[in-house]
C-alpha positions in Angstrom: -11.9 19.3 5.4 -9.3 16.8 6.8 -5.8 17.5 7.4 -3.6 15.1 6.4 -1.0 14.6 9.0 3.1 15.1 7.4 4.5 12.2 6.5 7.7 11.0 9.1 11.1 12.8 8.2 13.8 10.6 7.8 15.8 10.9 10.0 19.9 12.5 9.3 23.2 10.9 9.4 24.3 12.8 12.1 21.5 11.2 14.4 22.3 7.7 13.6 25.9 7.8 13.6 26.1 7.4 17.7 23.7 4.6 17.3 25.5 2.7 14.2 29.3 3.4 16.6 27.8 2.2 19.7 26.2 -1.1 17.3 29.2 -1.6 15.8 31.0 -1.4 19.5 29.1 -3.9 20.6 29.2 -6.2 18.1 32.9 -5.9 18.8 32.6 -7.0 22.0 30.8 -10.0 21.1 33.3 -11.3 18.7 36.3 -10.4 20.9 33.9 -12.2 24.2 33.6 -15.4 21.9 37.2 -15.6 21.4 38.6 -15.0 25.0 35.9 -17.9 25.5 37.3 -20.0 23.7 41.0 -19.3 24.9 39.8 -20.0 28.2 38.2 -23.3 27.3 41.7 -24.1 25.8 43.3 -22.9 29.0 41.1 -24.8 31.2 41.0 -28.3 29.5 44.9 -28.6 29.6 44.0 -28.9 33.5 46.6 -28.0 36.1 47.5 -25.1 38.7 47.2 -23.3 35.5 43.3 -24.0 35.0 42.2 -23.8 38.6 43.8 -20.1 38.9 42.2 -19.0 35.7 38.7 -20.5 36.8 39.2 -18.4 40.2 39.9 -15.5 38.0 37.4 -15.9 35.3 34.7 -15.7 38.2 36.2 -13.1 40.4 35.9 -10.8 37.2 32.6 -11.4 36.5 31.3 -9.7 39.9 34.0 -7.0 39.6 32.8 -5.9 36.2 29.2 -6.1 37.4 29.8 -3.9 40.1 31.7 -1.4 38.2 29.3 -1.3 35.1 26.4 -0.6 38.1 28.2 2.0 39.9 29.0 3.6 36.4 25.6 4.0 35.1 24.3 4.7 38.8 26.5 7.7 38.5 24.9 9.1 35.1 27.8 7.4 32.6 26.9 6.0 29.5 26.8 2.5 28.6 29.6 3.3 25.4 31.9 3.8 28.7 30.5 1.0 30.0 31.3 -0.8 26.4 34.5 0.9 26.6 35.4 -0.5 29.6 34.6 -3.9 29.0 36.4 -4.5 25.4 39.7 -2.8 27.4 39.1 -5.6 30.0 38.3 -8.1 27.3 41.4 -7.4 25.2 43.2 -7.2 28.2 42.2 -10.8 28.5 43.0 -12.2 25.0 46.6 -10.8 25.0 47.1 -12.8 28.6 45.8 -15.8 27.4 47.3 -16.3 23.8 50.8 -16.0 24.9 52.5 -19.1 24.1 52.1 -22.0 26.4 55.5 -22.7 27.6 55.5 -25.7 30.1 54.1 -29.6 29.0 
């Protein structure tokens, strides 16, 4: 006689809903990325003192957050902190570049 083996439970809100938050997170992030992108395309085509600091900064960032995302899940964090972190850095970003441009 053969056993037939249960069919696969399906599987409970309350599993997915950390998965569909930290999807939804991220997808953030993406969107709110693309636009800082494209504020700092803006930023550096008007050329200037303006552009070369924001170049300087743009890369200086991109080792800093590197580092930090590393050392944070090194030490056993999560990467939603690591998400975390980044849209706070991120949105951080977009308010300093879409205040108003004030000199020609």
């Amino acid at each position: 006689m053969h056993l037939k083996p249960d069919p696969p439970k399906p599987l409970k809100a309350q599993t997915m809903l950390p998965w569909i938050k930290f999807s939804l997170s991220t997808a953030r992030l993406g969107y709110e990325v693309q636009t800082v992108m494209a504020l700092r395309m803006l930023k550096l085509a008007r050329g200037g003192s303006a552009a070369t600091t924001e170049a300087r900064r743009m890369v200086a960032e991109k080792g800093v957050a590197f580092a930090e995302a590393a050392a944070t899940l090194a030490t056993g964090g999560s990467m939603n902190k690591v998400v975390r972190r980044v849209r706070s850095r991120v949105s951080k970003n977009k308010r300093r570049l879409s205040r108003p441009f004030l000199s020609p």
